[in-house]
N, C-alpha and C positions, 0 to 999 in steps of 0.2 A: 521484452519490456512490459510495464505495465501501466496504462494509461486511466484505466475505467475501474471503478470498484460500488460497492454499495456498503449499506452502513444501517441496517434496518432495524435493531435495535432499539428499545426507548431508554433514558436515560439510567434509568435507576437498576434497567439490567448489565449495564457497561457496568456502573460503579459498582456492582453487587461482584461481576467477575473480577474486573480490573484490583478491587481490593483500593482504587481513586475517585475522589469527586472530581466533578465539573466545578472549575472557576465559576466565579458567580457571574461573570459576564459575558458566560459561554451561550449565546441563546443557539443551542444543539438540536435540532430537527432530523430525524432517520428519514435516510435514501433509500430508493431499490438502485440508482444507478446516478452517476454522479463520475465524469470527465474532468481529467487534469486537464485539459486545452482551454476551459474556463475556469481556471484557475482557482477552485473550491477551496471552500475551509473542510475541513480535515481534523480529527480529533487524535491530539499526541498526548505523551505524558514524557519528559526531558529527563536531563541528567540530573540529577540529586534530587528531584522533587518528583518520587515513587507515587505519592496520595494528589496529584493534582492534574488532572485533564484539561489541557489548554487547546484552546483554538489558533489553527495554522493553516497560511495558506499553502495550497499545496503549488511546490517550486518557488525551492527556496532562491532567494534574492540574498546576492552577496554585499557587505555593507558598500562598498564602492558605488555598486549600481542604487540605489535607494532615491537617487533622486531624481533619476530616469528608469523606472521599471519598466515602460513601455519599450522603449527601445533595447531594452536588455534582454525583454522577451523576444525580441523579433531575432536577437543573433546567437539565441544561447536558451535551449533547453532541459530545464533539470528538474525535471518530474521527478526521472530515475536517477540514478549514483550507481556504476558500475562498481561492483565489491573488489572487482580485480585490481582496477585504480582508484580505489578511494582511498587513498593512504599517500599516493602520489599526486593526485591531481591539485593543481594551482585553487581550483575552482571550490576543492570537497574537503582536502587533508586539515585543516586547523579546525572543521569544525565534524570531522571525523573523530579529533583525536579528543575536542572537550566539551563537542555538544551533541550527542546523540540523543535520539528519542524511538520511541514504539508508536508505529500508528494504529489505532484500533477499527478493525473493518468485520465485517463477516461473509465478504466475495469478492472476488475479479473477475473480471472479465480479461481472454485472450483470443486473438481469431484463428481457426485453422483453415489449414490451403487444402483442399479436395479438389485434385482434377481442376476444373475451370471455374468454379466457385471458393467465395472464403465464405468460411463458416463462423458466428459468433459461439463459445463457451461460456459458460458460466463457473467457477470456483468455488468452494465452500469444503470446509470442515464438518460432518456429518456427526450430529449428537442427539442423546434422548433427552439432554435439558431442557431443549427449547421446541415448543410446540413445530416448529418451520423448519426445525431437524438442522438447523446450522449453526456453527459454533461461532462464539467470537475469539479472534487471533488477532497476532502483534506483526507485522508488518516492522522489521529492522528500517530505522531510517537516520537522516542527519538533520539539524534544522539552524537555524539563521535568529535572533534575536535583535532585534533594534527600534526604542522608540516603544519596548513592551508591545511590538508585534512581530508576529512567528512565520515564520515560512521553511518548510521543510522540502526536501527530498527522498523518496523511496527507494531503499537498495534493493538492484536486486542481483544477480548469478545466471551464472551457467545450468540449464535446466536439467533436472532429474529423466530421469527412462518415463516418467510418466507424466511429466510436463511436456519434453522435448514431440512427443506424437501425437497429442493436439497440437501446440504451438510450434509448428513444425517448420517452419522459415524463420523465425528471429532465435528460437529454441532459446528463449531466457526465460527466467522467471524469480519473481518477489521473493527476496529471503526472510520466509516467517518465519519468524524465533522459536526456538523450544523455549517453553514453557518454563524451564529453571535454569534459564539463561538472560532472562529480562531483567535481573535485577542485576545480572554483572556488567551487561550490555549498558545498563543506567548510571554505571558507578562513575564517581569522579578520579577516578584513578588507576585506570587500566592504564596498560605500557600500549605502543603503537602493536607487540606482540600476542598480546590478550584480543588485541581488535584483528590483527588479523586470524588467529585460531577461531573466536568467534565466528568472523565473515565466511570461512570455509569450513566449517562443521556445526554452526551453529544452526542448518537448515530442519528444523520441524520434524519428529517421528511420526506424528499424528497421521494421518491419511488422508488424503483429499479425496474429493468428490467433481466431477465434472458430468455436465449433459450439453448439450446443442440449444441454441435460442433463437428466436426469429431471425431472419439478416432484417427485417427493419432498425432494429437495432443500430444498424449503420446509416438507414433515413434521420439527416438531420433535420427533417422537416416535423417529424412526431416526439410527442413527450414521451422519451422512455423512462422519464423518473415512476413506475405503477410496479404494480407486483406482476403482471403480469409479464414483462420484459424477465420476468428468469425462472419464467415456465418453461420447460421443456418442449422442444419442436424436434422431431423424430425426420431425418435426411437418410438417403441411403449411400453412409459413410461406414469406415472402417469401425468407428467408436460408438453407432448407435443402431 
């Protein structure tokens, strides 16, 4: 699963990648770290509208529940969107099938089990564009419209050989899109066929990067919105 991400970015280098602007009533601030359990905005870009960065909240609210969110959150969490059943689920399938979106991040966060401690990771795409050496990625997701407000869900998968041994007890992980796949993933006209080939091959060539971070990390007592939350902390684990 994946719950935590960051978004550090300033505006005009999303739009410079993404080849999208920010709506105008997007007021867009970069995270180092940012929890779907508070239910964050989120920056997507939707089905037919390729050039346009809307703000979403993340978990999405299905129109039924809209006028009880609170109580909807308390019995039903959709951060995530299992790929397996998104095409079946009562909850995800109608807006699998004509509202998809990409979310734009550039980390996650997942925890691994060592021994008697869990450990926080950190996630990133490793590039020379960006002084901070990480790239920004699409995050496959679904999203909810009502009332001209957004609320999404993050798909994610059954984890890779190199996901699965950090995150080595829930072994999922976020299906970040290839790169010349965003723009079929956005079409208004795939078959429920197209979404599923997508959802199972459509996982990222790129390479990921992963190190160890504080366990404060898991103190809800401290801001871990700083840069310093995905500095490297050195454990004597299998992976560092």
């Amino acid at each position: 699963m994946c719950f935590d991400i960051s978004s550090t970015k300033i505006k005009k280098l999303f739009e410079k990648i993404s080849g999208a602007n920010f709506v105008l009533d997007f007021d867009y601030k970069p995270y180092y770290h940012s929890t779907g359990f508070l239910y964050p905005t989120v920056s997507i870009i939707k089905t037919g509208e390729p050039k346009s960065i809307y703000p979403a909240t993340w978990g999405l609210i299905p129109e039924w529940a809209q006028n009880n969110i609170q109580d909807f959150r308390k019995k039903y969490n959709t951060l995530n969107a299992k790929s397996e059943t998104l095409l079946t689920s009562k909850m995800y399938k109608e807006n699998a099938e004509y509202n998809r979106c990409i979310i734009l991040v550039d980390g996650f966060f997942e925890p691994h089990k060592s021994y008697d401690q869990t450990i926080p990771y950190y996630f990133y795409q490793p590039t020379n564009e960006f002084k901070d050496g990480r790239d920004i990625f699409a995050f496959a997701g679904i999203y909810n419209e009502f009332n001209d407000n957004f609320s999404c869900s993050l798909i994610t998968t059954k984890a890779n050989d190199f996901f699965s041994e950090i995150h080595n007890v829930k072994k999922r992980m976020p299906l970040v899109l290839k790169e010349d796949l965003i723009g079929e993933w956005l079409s208004t006209n795939l078959s429920n066929n197209q979404i599923s080939a997508i959802l199972n091959e459509g996982f990222t060539d790129k390479k990921f990067k992963a190190h160890s971070i504080s366990k404060s990390f898991y103190n809800k007592g401290i801001n871990s919105n700083k840069a310093s939350i995905i500095e490297k902390v050195t454990y004597n684990t299998l992976f560092d």
